[in-house]
C-alpha positions in Angstrom: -40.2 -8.3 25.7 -39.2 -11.5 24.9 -39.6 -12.3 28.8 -42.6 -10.5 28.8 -43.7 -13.0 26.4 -42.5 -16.3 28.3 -44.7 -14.9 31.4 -47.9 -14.1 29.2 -47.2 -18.0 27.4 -47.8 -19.3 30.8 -50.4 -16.9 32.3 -48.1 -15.6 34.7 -48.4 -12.1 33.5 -49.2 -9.5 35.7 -49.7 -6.2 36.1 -46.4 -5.6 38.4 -44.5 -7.2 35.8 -45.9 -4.8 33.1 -45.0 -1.6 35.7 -41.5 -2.6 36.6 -40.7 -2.6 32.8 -42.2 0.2 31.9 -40.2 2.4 34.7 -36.9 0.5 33.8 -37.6 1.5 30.3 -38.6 5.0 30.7 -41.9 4.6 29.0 -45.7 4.5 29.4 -47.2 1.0 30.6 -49.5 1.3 27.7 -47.0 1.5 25.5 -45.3 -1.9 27.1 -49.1 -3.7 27.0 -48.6 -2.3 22.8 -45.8 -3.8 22.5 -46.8 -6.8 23.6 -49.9 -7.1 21.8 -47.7 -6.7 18.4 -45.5 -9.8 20.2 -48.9 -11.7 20.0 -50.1 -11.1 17.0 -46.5 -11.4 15.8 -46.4 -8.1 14.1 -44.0 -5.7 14.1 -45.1 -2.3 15.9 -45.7 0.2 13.5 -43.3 3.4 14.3 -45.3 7.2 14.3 -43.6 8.6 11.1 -41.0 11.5 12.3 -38.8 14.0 10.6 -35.7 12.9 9.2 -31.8 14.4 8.0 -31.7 12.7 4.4 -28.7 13.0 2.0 -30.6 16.0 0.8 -30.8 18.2 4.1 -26.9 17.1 5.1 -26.5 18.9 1.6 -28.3 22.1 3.1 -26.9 21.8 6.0 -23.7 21.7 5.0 -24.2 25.3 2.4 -25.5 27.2 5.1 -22.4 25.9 8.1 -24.9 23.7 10.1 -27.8 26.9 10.2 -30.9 25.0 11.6 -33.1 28.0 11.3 -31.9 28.9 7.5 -32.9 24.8 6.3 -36.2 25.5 8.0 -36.5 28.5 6.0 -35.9 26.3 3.1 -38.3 24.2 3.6 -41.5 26.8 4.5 -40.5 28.2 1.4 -40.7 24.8 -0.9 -44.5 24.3 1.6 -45.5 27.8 0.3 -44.5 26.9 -3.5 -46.3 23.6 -3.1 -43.8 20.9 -1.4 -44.6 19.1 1.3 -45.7 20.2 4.8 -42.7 21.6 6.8 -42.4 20.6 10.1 -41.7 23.6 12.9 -38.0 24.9 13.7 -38.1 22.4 17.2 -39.3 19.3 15.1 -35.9 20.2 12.5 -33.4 20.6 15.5 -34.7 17.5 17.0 -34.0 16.1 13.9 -30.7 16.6 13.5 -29.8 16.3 17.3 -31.0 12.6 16.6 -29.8 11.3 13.2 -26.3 13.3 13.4 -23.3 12.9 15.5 -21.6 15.6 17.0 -18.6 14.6 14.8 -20.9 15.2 11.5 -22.3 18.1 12.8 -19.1 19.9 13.4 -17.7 18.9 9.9 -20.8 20.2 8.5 -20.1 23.5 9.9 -16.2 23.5 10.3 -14.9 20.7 7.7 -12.5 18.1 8.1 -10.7 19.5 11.3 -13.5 20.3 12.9 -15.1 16.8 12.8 -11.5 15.4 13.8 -12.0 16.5 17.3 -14.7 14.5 17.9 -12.9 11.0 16.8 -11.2 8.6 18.8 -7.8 7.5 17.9 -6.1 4.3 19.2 -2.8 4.0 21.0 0.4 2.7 19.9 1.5 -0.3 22.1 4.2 0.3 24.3 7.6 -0.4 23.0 11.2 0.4 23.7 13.9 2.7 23.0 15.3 4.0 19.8 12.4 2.1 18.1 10.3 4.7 16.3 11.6 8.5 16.5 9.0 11.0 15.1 10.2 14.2 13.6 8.3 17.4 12.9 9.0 21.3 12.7 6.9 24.0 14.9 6.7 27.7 14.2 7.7 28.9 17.7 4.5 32.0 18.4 6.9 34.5 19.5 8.2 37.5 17.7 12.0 37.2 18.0 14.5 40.2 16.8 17.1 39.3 13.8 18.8 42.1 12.2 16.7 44.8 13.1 13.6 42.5 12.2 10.9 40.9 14.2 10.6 37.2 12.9 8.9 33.6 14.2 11.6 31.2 14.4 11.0 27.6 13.8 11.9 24.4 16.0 13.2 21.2 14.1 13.5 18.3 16.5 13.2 14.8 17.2 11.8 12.9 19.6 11.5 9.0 20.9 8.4 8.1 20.9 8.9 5.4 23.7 9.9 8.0 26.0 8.8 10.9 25.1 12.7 12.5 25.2 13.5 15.0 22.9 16.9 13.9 20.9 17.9 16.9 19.3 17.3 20.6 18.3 17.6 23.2 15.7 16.1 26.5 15.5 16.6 28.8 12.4 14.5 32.3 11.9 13.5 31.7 9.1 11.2 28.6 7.1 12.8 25.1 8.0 15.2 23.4 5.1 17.2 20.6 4.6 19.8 22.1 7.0 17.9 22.4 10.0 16.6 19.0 9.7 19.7 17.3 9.3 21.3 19.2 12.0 18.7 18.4 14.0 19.6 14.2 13.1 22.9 15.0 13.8 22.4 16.7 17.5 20.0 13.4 18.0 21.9 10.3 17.1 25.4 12.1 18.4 25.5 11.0 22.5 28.9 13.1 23.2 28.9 16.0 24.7 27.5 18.5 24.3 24.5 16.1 22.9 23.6 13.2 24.9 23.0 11.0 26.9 20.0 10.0 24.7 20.6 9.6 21.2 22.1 6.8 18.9 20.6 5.5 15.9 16.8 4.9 15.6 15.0 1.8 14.1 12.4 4.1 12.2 11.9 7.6 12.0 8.5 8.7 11.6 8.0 12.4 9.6 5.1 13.9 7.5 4.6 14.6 4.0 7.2 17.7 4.1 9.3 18.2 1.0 11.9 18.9 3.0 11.6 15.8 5.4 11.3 13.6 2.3 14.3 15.2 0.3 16.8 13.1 -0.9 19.5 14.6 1.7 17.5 13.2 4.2 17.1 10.1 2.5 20.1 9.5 2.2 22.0 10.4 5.3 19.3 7.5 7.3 19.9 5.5 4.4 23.4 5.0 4.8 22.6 3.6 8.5 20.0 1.5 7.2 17.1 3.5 9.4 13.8 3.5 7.9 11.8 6.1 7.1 8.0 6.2 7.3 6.1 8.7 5.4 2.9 9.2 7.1 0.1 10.3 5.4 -0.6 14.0 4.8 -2.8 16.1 7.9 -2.3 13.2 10.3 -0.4 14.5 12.9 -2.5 11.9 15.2 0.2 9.3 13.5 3.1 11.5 15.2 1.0 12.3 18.4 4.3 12.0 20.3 6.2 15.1 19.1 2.6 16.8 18.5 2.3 16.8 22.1 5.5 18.3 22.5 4.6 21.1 20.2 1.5 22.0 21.9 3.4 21.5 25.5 6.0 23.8 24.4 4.1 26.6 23.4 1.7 26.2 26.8 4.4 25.7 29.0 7.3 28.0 27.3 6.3 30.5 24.4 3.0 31.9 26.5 5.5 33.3 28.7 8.2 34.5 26.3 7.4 38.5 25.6 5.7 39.3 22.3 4.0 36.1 22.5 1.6 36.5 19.3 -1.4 34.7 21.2 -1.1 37.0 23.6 -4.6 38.7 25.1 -5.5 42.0 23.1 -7.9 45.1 23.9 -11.1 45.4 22.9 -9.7 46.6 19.4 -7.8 43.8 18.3 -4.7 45.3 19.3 -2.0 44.3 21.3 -2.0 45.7 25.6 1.5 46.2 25.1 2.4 47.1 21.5 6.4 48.6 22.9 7.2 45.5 24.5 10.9 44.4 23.5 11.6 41.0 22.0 14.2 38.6 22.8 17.2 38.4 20.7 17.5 35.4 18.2 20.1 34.1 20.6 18.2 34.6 24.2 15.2 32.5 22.5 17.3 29.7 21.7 19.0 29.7 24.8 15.8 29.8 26.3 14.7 27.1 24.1 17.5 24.6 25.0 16.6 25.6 29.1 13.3 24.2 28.5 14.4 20.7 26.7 16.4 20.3 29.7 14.1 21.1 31.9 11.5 18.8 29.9 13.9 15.9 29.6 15.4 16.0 33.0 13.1 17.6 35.0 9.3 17.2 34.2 8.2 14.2 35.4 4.9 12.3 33.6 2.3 9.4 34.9 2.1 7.8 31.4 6.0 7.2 32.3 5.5 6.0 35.6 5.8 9.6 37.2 9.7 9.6 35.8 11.4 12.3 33.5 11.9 11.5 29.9 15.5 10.8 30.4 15.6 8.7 33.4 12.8 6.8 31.5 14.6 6.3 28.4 18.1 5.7 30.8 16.2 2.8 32.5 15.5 1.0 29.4 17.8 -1.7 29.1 17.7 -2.0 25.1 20.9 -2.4 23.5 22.2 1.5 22.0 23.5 1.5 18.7 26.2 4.2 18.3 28.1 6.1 15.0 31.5 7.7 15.1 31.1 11.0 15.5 33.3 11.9 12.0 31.3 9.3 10.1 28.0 10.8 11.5 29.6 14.3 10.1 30.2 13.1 6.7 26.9 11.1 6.4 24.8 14.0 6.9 26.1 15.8 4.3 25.0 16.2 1.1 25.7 14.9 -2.3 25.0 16.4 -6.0 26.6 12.9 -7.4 28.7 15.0 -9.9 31.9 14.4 -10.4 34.5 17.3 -10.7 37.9 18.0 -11.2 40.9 19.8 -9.4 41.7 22.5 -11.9 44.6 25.2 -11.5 41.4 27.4 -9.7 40.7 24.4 -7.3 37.5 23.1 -7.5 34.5 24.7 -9.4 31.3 24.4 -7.8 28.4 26.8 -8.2 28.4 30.0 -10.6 32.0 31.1 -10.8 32.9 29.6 -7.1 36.2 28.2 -6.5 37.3 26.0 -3.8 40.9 25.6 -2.7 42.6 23.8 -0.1 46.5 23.3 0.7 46.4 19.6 0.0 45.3 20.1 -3.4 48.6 20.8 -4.4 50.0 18.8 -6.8 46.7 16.9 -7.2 45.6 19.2 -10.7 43.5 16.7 -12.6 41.9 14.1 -9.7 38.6 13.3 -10.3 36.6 14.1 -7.0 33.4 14.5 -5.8 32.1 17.4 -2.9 29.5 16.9 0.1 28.3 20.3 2.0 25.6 21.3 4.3 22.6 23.2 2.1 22.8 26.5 2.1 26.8 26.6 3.6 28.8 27.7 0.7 32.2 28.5 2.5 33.5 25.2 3.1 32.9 21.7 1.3 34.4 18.5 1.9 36.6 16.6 -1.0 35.8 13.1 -1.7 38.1 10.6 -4.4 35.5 10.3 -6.9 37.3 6.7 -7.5 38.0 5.6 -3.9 35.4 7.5 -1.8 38.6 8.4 0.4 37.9 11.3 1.9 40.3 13.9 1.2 39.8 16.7 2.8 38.2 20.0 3.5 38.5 23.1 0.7 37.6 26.9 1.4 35.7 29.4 -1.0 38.1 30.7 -2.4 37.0 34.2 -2.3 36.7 33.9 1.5 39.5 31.8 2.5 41.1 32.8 5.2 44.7 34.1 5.7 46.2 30.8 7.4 44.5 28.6 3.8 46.2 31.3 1.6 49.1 30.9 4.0 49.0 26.8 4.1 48.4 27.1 0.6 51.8 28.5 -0.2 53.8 27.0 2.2 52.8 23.7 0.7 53.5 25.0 -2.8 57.3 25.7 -2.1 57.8 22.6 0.2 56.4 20.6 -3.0 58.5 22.4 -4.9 61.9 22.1 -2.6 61.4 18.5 -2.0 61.1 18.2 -6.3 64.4 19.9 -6.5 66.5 18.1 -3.8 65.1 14.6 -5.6 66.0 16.2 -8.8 69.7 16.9 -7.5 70.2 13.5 -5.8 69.3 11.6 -9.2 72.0 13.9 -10.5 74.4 13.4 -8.6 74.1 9.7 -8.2 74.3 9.4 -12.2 78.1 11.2 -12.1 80.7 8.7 -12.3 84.1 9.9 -11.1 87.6 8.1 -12.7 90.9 7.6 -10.9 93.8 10.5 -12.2 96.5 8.4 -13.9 100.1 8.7 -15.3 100.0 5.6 -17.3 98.6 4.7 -20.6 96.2 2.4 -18.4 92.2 1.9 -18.9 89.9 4.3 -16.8 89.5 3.2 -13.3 85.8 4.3 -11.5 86.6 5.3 -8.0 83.2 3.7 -6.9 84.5 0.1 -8.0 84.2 -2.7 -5.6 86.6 -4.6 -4.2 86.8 -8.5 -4.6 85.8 -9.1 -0.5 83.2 -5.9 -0.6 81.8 -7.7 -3.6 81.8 -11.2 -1.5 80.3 -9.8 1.3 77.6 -8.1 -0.7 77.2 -11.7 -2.1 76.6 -13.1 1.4 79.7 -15.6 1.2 80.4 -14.8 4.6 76.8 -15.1 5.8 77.8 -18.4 8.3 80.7 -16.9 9.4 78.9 -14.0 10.8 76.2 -15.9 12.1 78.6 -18.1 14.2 80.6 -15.4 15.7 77.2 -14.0 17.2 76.1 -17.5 18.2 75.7 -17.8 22.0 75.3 -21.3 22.9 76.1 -20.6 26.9 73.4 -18.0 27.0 70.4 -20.5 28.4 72.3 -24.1 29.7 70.8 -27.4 28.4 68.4 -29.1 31.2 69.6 -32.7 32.1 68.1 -36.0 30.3 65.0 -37.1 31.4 65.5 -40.8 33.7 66.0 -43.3 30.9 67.1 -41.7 28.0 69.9 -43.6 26.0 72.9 -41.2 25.6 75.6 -42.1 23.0 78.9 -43.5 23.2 81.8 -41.2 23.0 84.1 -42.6 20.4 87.6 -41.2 21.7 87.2 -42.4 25.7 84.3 -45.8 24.3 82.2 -44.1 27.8 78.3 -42.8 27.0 78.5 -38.9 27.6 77.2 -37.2 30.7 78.3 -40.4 32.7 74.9 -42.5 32.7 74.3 -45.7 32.1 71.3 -47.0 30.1 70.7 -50.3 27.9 72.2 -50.2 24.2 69.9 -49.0 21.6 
């Protein structure tokens, strides 16, 4: 319009030029000479008054799940009862098709996660590895048999999200806890075999709001290797879309084909085409499982990689990997109640009438320690010095210790106790003093006296003596004098030694 006014300022308007913008427009040309006719009067057109969504009908909308039809209802009842007109059911449809996005529309009728699907989301800038892991469980969708029982097992893993290589697994049959979630850290940062080659430790690990991921366990094994944790925000898994993508790619690519696959197709009655079908054993699903990780890390290639696996992707990264010994790693990832206990005749008390006993505790009754286990492992702990932190070593339940700790146990309890007597017996016998027999009146003579020369070689009088018998002075022969040196004057023969000559000093 504003050209439209330029041409009609000069009186070059035409016709033509009215037609050409009213077909690039999409409109009438009388509409185009209406709007310029407001341009001269230098009025604003005035808009036909239409039908309009206000804050009132989104709240109508939103009680009856986006029902056009029932809000028109609505308001043909309010006309009857003396409201205003109501417009027809086309005039409300149009309405909303116009003043609501598709992303309002679907919240209005499905709520938050509906209206998420329809919003963009930006993404992350590239960056390298070991930067940012992201962690997250997944409830596999297969009915696995445990004990006579069909169960869901979950998935605990971590992933880099540079890469898109999955570190490490876990899979328990029953709801995630601490456990999993550490063994899962464990199997990620440790690069030996059977682990590896990715892993090391992380810059930041991103997790949800999980109580579990946010435990003080957790905490505090990537606290003692200074990694970072970020707690995202609760039901934004677009903030973790790396291992979100794996969660959904796992269950398209490998649980749809597992048997009893719960999103399996049904019968026109709900129920499943082939109720008898066997499951896999716990065991057969994680080795399946671990197949597919493989498979995704060394096999499936992706474009947004460059058309390269996850590991050779990661493998061709030339950032520096920073690595933990392995025993530290173990010890890290356990956890600690921060109590301190004490070795007692029973061993070590811990729990509700539990006992923990090792070989090495013997002789230790009344140390000060403190314990670090794995949740929910209560046969084994691992003995700390509640003074030095030394680690000293790892104690049994003692209701289930095995043969060889009873065993060790004893064996270690008699080997203390012969060691103590044969200590016992030397001190004894090096306190008896022994006497010379005599015939004489004469004082008491000890038979372990000293002589005069034992007691002067004890003193060290001898010391040079010794030293110049062992002296070698032929071993390694004395190089010449260097050209000029002034040699002295031998005084039995008045000659300089070594037969040069040279000026007098």
């Amino acid at each position: 319009m504003d050209r439209l006014a330029q041409l009609d300022a000069s009186d070059a308007l035409s016709s033509d030029h009215v037609r050409l913008t009213s077909q690039t427009l999409g409109v009438a040309e009388r509409t185009v000479w209406r709007w310029l006719a407001a341009r001269r009067a230098k009025s604003v057109p005035a808009q036909r008054p239409r039908f309009r969504i206000d804050d009132r009908l989104r709240v109508r909308l939103a009680y009856w799940r986006g029902n056009a039809a029932a809000v028109h209802r609505e308001l043909v009842t309010e006309a009857e009862h003396g409201g205003p007109p109501a417009p027809d059911l086309r005039t409300v449809q149009r309405a909303i098709k116009r003043d609501l996005t598709a992303g309002e529309l679907a919240g209005l009728r499905g709520g938050e996660r509906e209206r998420r699907k329809f919003d963009v989301f930006l993404q992350r800038p590239a960056s390298f590895r070991n930067a940012a892991w992201e962690g997250d469980h997944v409830e596999a969708a297969v009915q696995v048999e445990v004990d006579g029982r069909l169960v869901k097992p979950w998935v605990t893993w971590f992933v880099d999200a540079a890469h898109d290589v999955i570190l490490g697994v876990a899979v328990t049959p029953q709801t995630p806890s601490r456990e999993s979630i550490l063994t899962a850290l464990r199997a990620s940062i440790a690069r030996s075999e059977p682990y590896g080659p990715a892993g090391g430790l992380p810059a930041v690990v991103r997790i949800d709001r999980g109580k579990d991921f946010l435990s003080r366990t957790v905490g505090e094994a990537l606290g003692a290797f200074a990694v970072r944790v970020v707690d995202l925000p609760g039901y934004t898994p677009h903030l973790k879309g790396t291992v979100e993508t794996i969660n959904g790619a796992v269950d398209r690519m490998l649980f749809a084909g597992l048997p009893r696959y719960t999103h399996r197709q049904t019968q026109r009655s709900g129920m499943s085409i082939d109720p008898d079908q066997p499951a896999l054993t716990f065991g057969a699903f994680v080795a399946e499982l671990l197949a597919w990780v493989q498979w995704w890390n060394r096999e499936h290639t992706l474009a947004e990689l460059g058309d390269r696996t996850p590991l050779g992707s990661w493998l061709e990264d030339p950032t520096p990997i920073h690595d933990v010994d392995e025993t530290r790693l173990w010890m890290f990832t356990l956890e600690d109640d921060r109590r301190r206990r004490t070795i007692t005749t029973k061993g070590i008390g811990f729990g509700r009438g539990r006992h923990y006993v090792a070989d090495w505790m013997v002789g230790r009754v009344g140390t000060a320690v403190r314990l670090r286990y794995m949740p929910h492992h209560d046969h084994e702990v691992e003995v700390f010095d509640a003074r030095t932190g030394v680690h000293l070593g790892t104690a049994e339940l003692a209701d289930r210790a095995s043969e060889a700790t009873k065993a060790a146990v004893r064996r270690t309890r008699n080997r203390t106790a012969r060691r103590l007597r044969a200590d016992l017996a030397a001190a004894e016998r090096a306190r008896r003093v022994r006497y010379a027999a005599t015939t004489t009146p004469d004082p008491a003579r000890r038979l372990d006296a000293m002589t005069t020369a034992e007691a002067e070689r004890e003193r060290g009088d001898d010391q040079d003596a010794d030293l110049a018998r062992w002296a070698r002075p032929d071993l390694i022969p004395l190089p010449p004098p260097a050209p000029g040196w002034v040699l002295p004057i031998d005084p039995d023969d008045g000659h300089r030694r070594g037969g040069e000559s040279g000026e007098p000093s």
